[in-house]
Backbone as ProteinMPNN parsed JSONL, in Angstrom:
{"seq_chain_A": "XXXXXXXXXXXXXXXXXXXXXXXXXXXXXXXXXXXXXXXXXXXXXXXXXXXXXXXXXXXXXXXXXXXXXXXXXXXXXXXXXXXXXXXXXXXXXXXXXXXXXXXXXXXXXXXXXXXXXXXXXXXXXXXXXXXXXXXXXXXXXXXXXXXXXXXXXXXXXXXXXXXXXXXXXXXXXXXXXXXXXXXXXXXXXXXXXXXXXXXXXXXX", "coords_chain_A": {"N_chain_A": [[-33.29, 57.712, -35.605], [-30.396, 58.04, -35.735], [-29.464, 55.844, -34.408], [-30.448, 53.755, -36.364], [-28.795, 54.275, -38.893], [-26.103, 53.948, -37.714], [-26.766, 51.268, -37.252], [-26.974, 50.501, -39.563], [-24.364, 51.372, -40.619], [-22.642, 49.603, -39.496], [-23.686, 47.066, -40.296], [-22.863, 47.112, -42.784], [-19.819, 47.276, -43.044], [-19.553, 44.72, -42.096], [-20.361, 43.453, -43.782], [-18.527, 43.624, -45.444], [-16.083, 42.485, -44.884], [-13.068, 40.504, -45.682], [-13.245, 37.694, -47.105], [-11.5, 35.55, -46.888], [-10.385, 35.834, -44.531], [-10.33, 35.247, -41.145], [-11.111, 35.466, -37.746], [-9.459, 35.74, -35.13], [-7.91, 33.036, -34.736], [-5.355, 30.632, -36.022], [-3.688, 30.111, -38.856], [-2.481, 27.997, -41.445], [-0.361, 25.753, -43.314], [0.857, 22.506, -43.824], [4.015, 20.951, -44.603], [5.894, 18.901, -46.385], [9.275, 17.882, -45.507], [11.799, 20.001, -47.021], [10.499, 19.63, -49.581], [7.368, 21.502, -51.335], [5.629, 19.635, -51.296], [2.508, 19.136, -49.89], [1.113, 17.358, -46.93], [-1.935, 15.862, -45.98], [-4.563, 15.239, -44.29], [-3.167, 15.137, -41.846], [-2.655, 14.603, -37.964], [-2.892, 17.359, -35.856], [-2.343, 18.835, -32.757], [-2.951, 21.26, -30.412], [-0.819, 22.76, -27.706], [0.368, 23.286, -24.612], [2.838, 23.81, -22.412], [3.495, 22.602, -19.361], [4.794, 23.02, -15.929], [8.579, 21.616, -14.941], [8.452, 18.101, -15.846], [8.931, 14.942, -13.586], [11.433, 13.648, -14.357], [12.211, 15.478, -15.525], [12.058, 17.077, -17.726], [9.867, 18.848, -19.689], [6.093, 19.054, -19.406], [3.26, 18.461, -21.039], [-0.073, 19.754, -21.737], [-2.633, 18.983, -24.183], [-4.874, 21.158, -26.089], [-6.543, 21.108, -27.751], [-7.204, 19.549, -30.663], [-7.232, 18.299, -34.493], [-7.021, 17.938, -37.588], [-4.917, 18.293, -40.865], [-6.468, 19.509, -44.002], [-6.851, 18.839, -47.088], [-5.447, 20.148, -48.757], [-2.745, 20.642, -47.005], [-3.846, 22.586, -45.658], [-4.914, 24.252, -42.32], [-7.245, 25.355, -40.136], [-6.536, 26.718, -36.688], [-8.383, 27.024, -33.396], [-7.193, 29.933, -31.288], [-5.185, 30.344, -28.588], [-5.298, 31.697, -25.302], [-3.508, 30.043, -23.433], [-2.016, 28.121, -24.97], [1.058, 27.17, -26.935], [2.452, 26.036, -28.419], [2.452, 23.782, -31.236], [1.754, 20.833, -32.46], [2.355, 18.296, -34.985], [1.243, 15.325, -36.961], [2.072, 12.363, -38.65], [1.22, 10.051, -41.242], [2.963, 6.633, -41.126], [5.033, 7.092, -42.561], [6.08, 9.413, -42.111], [8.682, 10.793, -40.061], [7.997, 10.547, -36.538], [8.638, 12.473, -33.759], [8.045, 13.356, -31.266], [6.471, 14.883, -28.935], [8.618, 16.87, -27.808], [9.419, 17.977, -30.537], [7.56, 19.684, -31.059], [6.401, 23.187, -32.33], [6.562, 26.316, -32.128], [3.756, 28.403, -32.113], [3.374, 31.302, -34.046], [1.903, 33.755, -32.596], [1.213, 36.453, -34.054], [1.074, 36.237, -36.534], [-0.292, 34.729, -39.662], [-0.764, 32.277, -42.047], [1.103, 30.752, -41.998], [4.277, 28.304, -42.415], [4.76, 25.113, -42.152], [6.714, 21.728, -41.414], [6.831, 18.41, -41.591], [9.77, 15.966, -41.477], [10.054, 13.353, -43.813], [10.963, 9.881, -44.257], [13.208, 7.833, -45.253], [15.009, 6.03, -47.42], [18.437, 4.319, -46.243], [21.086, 2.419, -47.507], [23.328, 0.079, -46.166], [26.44, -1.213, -47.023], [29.137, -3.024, -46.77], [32.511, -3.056, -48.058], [34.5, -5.091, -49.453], [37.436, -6.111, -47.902], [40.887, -7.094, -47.192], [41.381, -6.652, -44.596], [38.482, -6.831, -43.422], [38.007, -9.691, -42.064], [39.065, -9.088, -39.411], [37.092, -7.642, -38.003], [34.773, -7.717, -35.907], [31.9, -6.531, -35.683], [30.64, -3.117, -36.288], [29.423, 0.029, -35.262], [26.417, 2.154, -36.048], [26.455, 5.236, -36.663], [23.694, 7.076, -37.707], [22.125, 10.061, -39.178], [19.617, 10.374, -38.13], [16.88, 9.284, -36.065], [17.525, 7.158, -34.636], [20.371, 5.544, -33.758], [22.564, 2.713, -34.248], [24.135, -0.145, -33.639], [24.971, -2.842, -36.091], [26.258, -5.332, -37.057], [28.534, -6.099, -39.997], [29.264, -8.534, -41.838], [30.499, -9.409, -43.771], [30.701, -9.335, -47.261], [28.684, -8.973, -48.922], [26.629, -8.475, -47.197], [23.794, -6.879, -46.692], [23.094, -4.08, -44.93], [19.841, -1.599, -43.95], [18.936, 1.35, -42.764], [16.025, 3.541, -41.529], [16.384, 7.014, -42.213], [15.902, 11.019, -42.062], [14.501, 11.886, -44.973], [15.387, 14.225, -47.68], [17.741, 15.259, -46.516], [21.021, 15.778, -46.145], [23.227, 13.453, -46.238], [24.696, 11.797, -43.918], [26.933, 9.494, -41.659], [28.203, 8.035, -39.416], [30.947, 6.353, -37.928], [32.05, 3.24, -36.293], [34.538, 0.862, -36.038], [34.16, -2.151, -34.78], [36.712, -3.977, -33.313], [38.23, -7.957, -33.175], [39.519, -7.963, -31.547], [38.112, -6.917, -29.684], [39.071, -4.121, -29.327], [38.169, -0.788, -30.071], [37.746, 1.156, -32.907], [38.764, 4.793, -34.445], [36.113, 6.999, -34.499], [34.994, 7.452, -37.842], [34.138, 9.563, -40.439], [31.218, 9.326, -42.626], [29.983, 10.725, -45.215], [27.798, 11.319, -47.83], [27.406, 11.64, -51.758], [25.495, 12.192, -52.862], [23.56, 14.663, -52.189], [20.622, 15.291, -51.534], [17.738, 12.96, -50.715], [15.265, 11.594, -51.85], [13.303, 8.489, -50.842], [15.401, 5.968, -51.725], [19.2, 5.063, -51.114], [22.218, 4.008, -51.624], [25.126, 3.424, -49.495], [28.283, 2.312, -49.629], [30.991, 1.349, -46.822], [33.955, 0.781, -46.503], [36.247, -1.965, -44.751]], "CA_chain_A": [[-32.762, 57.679, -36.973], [-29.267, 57.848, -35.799], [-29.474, 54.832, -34.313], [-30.343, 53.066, -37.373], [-28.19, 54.47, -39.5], [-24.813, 53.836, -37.449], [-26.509, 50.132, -37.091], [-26.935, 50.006, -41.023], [-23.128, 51.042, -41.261], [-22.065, 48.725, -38.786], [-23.198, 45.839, -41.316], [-21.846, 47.134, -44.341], [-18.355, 47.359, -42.894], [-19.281, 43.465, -41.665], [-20.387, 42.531, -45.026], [-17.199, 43.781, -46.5], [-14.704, 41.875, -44.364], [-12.829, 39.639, -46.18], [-14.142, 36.128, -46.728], [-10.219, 34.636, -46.225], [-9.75, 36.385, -43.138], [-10.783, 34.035, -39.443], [-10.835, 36.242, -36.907], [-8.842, 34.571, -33.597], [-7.611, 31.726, -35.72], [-4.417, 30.538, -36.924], [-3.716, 29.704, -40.238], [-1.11, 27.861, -42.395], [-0.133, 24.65, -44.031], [2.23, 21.878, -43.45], [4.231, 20.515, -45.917], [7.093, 17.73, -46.181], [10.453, 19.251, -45.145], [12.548, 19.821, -48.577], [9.805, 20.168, -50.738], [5.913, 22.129, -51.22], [4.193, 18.64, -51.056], [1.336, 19.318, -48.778], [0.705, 16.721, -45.753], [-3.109, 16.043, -45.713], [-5.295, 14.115, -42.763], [-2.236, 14.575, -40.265], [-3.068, 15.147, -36.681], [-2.403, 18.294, -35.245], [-2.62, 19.377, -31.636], [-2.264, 22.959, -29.967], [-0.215, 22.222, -26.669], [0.567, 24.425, -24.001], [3.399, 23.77, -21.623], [3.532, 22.698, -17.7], [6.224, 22.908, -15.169], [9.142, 20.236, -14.968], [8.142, 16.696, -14.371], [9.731, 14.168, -12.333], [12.027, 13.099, -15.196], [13.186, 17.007, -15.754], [11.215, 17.251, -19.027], [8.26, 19.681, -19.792], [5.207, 18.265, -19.554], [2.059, 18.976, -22.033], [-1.568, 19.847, -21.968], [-3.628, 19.413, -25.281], [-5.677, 22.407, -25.307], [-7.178, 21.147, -29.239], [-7.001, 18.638, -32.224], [-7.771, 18.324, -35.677], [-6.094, 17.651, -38.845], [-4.933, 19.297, -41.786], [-7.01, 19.553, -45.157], [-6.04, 18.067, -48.201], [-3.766, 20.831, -49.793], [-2.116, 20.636, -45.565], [-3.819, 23.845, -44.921], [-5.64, 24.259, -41.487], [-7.348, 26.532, -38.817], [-5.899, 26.377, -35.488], [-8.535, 28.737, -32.783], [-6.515, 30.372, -30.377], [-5.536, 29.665, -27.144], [-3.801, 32.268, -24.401], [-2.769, 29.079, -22.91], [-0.98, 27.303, -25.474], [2.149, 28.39, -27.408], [3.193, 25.239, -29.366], [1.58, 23.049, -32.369], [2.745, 19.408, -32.553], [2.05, 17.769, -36.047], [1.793, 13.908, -36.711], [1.295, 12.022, -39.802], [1.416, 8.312, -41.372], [4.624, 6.14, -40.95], [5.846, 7.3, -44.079], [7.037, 10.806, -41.322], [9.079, 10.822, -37.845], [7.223, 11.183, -35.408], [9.603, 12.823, -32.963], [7.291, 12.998, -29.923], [5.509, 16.374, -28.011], [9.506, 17.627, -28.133], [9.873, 18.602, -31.903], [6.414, 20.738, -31.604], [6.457, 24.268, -32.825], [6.107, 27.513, -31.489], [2.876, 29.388, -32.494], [3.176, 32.322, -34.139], [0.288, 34.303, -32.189], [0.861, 37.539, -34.507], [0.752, 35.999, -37.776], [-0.996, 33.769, -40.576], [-0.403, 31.346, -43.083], [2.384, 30.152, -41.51], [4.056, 27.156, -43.195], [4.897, 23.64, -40.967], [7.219, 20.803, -42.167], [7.438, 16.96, -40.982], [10.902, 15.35, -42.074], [9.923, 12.327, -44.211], [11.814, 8.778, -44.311], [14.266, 7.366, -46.659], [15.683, 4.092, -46.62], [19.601, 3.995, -46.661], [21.655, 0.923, -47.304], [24.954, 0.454, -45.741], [27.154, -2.603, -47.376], [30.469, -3.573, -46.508], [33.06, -3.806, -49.195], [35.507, -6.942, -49.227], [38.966, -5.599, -48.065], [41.51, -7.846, -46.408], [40.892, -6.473, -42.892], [36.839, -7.219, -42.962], [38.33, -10.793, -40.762], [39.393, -8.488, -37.938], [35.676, -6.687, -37.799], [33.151, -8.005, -35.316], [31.044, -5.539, -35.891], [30.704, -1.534, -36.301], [28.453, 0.826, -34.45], [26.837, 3.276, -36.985], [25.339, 6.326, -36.103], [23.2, 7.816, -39.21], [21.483, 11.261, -39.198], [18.126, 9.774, -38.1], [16.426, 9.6, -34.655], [18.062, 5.842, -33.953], [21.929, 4.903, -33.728], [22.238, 1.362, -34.28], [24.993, -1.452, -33.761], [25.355, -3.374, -37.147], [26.826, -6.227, -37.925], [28.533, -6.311, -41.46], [30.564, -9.577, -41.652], [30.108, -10.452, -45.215], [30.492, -8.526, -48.466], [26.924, -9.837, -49.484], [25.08, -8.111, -46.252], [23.343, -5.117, -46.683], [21.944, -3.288, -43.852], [19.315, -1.148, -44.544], [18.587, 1.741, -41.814], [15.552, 4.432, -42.443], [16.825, 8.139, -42.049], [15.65, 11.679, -43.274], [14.785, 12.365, -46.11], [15.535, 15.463, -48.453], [18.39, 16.371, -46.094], [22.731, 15.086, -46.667], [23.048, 11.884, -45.431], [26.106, 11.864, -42.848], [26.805, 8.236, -41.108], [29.215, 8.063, -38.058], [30.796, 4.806, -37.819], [33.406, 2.509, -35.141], [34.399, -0.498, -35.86], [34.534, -3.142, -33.333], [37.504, -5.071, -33.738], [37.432, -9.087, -32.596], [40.433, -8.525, -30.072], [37.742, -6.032, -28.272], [39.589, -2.681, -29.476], [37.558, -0.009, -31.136], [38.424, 1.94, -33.9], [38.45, 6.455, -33.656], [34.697, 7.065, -35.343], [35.225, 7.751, -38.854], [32.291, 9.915, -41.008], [31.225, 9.307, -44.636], [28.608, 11.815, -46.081], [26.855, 10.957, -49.261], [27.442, 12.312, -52.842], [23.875, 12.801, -53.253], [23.456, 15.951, -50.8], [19.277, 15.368, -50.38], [17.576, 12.22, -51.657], [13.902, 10.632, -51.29], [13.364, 7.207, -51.497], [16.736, 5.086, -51.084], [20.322, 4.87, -51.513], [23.539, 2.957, -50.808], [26.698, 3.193, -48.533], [29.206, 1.692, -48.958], [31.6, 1.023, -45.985], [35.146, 0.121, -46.325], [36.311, -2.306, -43.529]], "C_chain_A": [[-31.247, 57.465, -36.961], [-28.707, 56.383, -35.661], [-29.352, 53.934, -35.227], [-29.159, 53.079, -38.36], [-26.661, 53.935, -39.27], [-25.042, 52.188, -37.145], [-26.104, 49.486, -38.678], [-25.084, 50.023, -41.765], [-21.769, 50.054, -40.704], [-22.055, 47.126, -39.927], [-22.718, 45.848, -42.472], [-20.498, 46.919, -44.095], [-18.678, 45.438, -42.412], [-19.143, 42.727, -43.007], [-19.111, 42.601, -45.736], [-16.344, 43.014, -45.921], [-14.225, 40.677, -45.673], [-12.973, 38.146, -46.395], [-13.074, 35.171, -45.874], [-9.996, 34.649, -45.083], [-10.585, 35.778, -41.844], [-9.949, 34.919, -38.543], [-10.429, 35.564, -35.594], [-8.678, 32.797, -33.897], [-6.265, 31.699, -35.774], [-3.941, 29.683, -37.924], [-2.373, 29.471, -40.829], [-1.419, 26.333, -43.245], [0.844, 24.176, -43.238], [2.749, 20.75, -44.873], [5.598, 19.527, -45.539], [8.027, 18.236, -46.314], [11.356, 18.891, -46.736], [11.814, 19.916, -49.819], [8.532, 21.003, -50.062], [4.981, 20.713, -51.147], [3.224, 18.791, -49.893], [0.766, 18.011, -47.936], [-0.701, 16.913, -45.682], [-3.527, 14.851, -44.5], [-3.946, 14.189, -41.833], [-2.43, 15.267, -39.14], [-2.207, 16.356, -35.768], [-3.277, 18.497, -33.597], [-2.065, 20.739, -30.639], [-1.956, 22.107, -28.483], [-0.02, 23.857, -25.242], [2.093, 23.473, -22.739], [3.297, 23.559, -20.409], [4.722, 23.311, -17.054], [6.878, 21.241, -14.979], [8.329, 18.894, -14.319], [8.879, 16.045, -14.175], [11.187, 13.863, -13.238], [12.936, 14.325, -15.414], [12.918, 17.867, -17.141], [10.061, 18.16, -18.934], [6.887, 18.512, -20.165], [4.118, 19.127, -20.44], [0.641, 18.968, -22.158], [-1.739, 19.847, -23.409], [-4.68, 19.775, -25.097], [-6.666, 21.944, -27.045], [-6.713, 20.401, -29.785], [-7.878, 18.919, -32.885], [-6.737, 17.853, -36.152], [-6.249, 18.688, -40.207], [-5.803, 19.106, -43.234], [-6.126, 18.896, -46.479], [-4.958, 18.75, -49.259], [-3.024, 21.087, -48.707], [-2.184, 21.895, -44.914], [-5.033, 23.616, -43.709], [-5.494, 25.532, -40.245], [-7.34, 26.211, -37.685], [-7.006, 27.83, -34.704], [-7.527, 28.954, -31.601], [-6.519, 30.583, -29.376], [-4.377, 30.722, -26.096], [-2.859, 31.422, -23.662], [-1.711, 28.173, -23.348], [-0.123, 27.804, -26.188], [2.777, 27.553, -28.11], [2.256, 24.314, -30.333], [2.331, 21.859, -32.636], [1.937, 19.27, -33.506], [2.648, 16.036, -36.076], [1.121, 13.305, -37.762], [1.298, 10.3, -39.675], [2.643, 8.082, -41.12], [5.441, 6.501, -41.416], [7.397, 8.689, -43.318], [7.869, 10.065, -40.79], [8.17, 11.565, -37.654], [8.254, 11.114, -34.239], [8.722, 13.296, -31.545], [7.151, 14.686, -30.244], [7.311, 17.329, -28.592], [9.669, 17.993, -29.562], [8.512, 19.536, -31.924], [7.54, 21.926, -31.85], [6.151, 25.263, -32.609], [4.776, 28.575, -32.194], [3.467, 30.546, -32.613], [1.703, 33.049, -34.08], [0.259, 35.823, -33.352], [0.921, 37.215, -35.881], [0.225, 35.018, -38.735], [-0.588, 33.524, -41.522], [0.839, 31.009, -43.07], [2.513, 28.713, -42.137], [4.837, 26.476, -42.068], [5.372, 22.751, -41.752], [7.507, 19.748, -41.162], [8.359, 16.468, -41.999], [9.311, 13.872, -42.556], [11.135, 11.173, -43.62], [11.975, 8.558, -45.216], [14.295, 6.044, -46.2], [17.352, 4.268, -47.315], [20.011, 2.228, -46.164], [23.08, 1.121, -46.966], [25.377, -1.134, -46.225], [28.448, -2.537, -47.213], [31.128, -4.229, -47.796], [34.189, -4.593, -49.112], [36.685, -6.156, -49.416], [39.582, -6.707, -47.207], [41.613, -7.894, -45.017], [39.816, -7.008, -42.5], [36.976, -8.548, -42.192], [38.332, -9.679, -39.345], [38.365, -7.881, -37.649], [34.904, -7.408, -37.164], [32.245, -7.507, -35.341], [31.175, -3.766, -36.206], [29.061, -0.614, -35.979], [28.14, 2.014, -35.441], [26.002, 4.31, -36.159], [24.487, 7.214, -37.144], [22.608, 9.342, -38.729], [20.226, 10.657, -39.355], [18.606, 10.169, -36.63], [16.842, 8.32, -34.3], [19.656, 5.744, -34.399], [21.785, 3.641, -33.446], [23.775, 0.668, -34.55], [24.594, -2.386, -35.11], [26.568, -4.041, -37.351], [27.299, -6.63, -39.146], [29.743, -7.522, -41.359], [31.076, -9.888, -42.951], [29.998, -9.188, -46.47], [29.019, -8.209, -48.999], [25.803, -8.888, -48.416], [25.07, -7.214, -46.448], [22.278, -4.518, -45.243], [21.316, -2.194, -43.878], [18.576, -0.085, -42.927], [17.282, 2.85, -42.631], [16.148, 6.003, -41.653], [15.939, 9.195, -42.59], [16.206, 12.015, -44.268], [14.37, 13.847, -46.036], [16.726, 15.949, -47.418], [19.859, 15.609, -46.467], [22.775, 14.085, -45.89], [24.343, 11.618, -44.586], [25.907, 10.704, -41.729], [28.112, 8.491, -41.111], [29.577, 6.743, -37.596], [31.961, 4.479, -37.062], [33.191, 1.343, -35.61], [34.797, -1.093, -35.098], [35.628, -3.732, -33.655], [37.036, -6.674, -32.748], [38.811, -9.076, -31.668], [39.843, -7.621, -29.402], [38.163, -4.504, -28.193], [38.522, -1.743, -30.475], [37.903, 1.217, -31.721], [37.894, 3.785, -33.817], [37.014, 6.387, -34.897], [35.456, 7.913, -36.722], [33.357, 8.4, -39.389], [31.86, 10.13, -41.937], [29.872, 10.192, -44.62], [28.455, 11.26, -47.44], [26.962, 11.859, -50.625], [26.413, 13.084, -53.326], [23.713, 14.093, -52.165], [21.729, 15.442, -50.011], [18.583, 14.29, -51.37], [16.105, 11.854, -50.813], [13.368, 9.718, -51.822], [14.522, 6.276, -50.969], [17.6, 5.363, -51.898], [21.094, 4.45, -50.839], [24.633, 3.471, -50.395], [27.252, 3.053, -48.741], [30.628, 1.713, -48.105], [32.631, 0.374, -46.471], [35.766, -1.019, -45.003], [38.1, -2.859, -43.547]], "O_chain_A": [[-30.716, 56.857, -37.89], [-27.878, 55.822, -36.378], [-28.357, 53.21, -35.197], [-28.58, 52.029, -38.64], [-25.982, 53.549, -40.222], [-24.039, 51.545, -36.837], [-25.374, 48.544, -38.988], [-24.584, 49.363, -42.676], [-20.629, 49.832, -41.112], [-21.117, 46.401, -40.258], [-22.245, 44.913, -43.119], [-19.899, 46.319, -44.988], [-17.601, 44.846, -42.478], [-18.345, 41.858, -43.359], [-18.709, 41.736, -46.514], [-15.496, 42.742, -46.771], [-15.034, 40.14, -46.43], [-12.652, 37.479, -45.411], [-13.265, 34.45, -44.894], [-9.48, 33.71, -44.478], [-11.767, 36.122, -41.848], [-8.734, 35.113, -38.493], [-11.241, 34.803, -35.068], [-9.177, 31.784, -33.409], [-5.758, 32.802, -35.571], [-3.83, 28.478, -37.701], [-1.415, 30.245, -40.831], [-2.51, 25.957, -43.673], [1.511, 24.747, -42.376], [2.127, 20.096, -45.71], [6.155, 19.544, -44.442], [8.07, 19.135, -47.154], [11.466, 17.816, -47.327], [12.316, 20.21, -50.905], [8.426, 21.234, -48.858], [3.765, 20.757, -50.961], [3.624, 18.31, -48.833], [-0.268, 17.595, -48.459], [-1.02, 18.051, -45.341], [-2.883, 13.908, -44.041], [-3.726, 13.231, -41.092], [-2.401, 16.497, -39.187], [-1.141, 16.205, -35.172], [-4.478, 18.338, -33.38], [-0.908, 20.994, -30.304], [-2.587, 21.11, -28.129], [-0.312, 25.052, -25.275], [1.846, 22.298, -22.464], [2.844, 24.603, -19.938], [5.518, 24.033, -17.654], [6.28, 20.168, -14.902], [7.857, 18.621, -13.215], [9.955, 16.442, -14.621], [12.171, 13.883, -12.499], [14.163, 14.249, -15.477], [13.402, 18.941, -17.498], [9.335, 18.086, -17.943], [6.815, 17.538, -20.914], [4.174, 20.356, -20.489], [0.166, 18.017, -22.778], [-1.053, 20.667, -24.019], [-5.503, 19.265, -24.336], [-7.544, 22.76, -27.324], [-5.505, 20.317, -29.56], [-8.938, 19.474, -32.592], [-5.744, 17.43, -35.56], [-7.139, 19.477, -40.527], [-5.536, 17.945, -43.544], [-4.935, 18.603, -46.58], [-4.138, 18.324, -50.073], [-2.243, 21.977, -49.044], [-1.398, 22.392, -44.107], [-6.006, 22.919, -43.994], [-4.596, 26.198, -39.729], [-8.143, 25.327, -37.387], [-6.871, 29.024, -34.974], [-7.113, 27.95, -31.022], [-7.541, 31.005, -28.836], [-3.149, 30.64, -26.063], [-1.739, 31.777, -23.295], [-0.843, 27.615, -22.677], [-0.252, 29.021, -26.313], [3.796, 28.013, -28.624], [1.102, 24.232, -29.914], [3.498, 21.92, -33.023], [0.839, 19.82, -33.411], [3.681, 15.538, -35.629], [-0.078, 13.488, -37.972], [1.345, 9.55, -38.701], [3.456, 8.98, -40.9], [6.595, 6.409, -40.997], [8.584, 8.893, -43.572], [7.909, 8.843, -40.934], [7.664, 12.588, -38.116], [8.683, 10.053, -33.785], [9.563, 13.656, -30.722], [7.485, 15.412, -31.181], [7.319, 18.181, -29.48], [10.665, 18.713, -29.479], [8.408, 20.199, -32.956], [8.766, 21.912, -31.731], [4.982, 25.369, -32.978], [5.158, 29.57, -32.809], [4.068, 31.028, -31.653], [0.772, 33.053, -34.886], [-0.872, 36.296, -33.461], [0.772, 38.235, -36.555], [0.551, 33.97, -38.178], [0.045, 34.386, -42.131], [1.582, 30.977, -44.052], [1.553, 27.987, -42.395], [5.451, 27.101, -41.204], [4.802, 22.636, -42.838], [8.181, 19.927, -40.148], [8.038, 16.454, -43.188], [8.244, 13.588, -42.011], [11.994, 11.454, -42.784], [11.248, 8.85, -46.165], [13.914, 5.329, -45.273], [17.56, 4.336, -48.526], [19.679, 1.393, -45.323], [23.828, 2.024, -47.339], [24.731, -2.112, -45.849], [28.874, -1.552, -47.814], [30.79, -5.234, -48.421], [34.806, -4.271, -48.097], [37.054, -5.634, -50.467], [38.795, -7.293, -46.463], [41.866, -8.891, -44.341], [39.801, -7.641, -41.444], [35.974, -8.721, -41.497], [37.495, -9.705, -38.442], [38.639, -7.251, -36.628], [34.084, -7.942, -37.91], [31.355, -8.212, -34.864], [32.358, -3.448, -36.327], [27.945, -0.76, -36.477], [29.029, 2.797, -35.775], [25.157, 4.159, -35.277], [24.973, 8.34, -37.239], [22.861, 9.56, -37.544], [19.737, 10.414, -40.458], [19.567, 10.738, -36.112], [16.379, 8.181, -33.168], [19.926, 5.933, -35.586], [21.027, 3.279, -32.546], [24.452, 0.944, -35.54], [23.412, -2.686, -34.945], [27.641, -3.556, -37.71], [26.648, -7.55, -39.641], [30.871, -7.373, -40.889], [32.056, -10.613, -43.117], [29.193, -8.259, -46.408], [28.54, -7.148, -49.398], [24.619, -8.639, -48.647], [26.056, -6.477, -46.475], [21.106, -4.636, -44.884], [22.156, -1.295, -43.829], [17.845, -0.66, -42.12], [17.311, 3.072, -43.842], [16.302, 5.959, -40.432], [15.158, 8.828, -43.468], [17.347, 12.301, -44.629], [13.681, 14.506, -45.257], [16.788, 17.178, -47.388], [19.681, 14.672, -47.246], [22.229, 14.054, -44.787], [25.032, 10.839, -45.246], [24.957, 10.785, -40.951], [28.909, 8.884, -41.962], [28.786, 6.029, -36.981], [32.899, 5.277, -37.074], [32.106, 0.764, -35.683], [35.844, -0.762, -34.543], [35.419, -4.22, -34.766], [36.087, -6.773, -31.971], [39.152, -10.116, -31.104], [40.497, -7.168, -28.462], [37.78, -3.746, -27.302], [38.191, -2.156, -31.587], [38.304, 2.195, -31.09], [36.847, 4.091, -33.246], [37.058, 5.774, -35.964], [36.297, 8.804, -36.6], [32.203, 8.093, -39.091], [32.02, 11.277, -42.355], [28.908, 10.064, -43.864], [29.426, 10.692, -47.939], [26.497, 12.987, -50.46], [26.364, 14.153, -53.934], [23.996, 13.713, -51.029], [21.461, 15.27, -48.822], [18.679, 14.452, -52.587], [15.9, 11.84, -49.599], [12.935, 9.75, -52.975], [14.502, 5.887, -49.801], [17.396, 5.771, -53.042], [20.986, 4.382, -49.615], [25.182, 4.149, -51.263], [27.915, 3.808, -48.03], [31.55, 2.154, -48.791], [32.362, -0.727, -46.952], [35.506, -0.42, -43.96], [38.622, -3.292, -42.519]]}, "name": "protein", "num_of_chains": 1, "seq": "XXXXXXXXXXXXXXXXXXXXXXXXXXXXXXXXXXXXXXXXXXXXXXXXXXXXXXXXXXXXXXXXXXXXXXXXXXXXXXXXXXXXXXXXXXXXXXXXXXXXXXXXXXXXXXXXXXXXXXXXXXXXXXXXXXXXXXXXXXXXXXXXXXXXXXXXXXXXXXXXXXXXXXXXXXXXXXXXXXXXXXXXXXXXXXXXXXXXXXXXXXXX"}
């Protein structure tokens, strides 16, 4: 009789658990950095760490995939082996490789996850009496590429993509055409966080 009884209160305390609650799971969302928009279908993978390889870099096991749900919430099961969560969406993100993963939090849930978006900035060159002496200028934007640019011409617009939602800060040298280059100068943006596009312009 005892028996029964301590099996009968074994399932009442099961039936009661909470429906939300995933036992050896982890749980959150990911959302687009700067706002709550929720990231759906993007590929997630739990990772775990090696020792250095040849290069001097950590190397990476995927210990799991999936993707996230359509409001960017998803269950991750848990792994004593792994300890980071890489996220990867459409073009629209960066995709900053295995290095930008994310450290699992193993002691807590509904953790929230953000991929930078892309913008599109324009950089144009405005017509000053120097822009002859300019062969070029080297910009460096707040993105994952630094890029050599050519502005010769009032008229050209060069159009780099950067993130978005964060201040837009572009690091620039100009080449001169006797071969001398100018101390980096660094314009920031009026707009502080923008998504979508906006323009430059460059003095020369």
């Amino acid at each position: 009789m005892k028996k029964t009884f301590y099996f009968l209160l074994l399932l009442y305390f099961s039936a009661c658990k909470p429906e939300n609650e995933t036992s050896g799971s982890i749980t959150g969302k990911l959302f687009l950095y700067g706002t709550q928009e929720p990231i759906a279908a993007a590929e997630i993978q739990l990772l775990g760490s090696t020792s250095e390889n040849a290069t001097g870099g950590n190397a990476y096991v995927s210990y799991w995939q999936g993707q996230t749900q359509s409001d960017g919430s998803f269950i991750i099961p848990r792994s004593s082996s792994a300890d980071w969560v890489y996220f990867k969406s459409t073009a629209d993100y960066w995709d900053l490789g295995y290095a930008s993963s994310m450290e699992v939090d193993h002691n807590g849930s509904n953790s929230e996850y953000y991929l930078y978006g892309k913008a599109k900035l324009h950089i144009q060159a405005e017509d000053t009496s120097q822009l002859g002496n300019v062969a070029g200028v080297y910009v460096y934007p707040y993105a994952p590429e630094a890029e050599f640019v050519k502005l010769l011409s009032p008229d050209e617009v060069y159009t780099i993509e950067v993130f978005a939602n964060e201040q837009q800060r572009v690091a620039f040298q100009k080449l001169l055409i006797n071969g001398e280059q100018t101390d980096p100068q660094f314009i920031y943006l009026t707009n502080p966080s923008f998504l979508g596009e906006d323009t430059l312009k460059i003095q020369f």
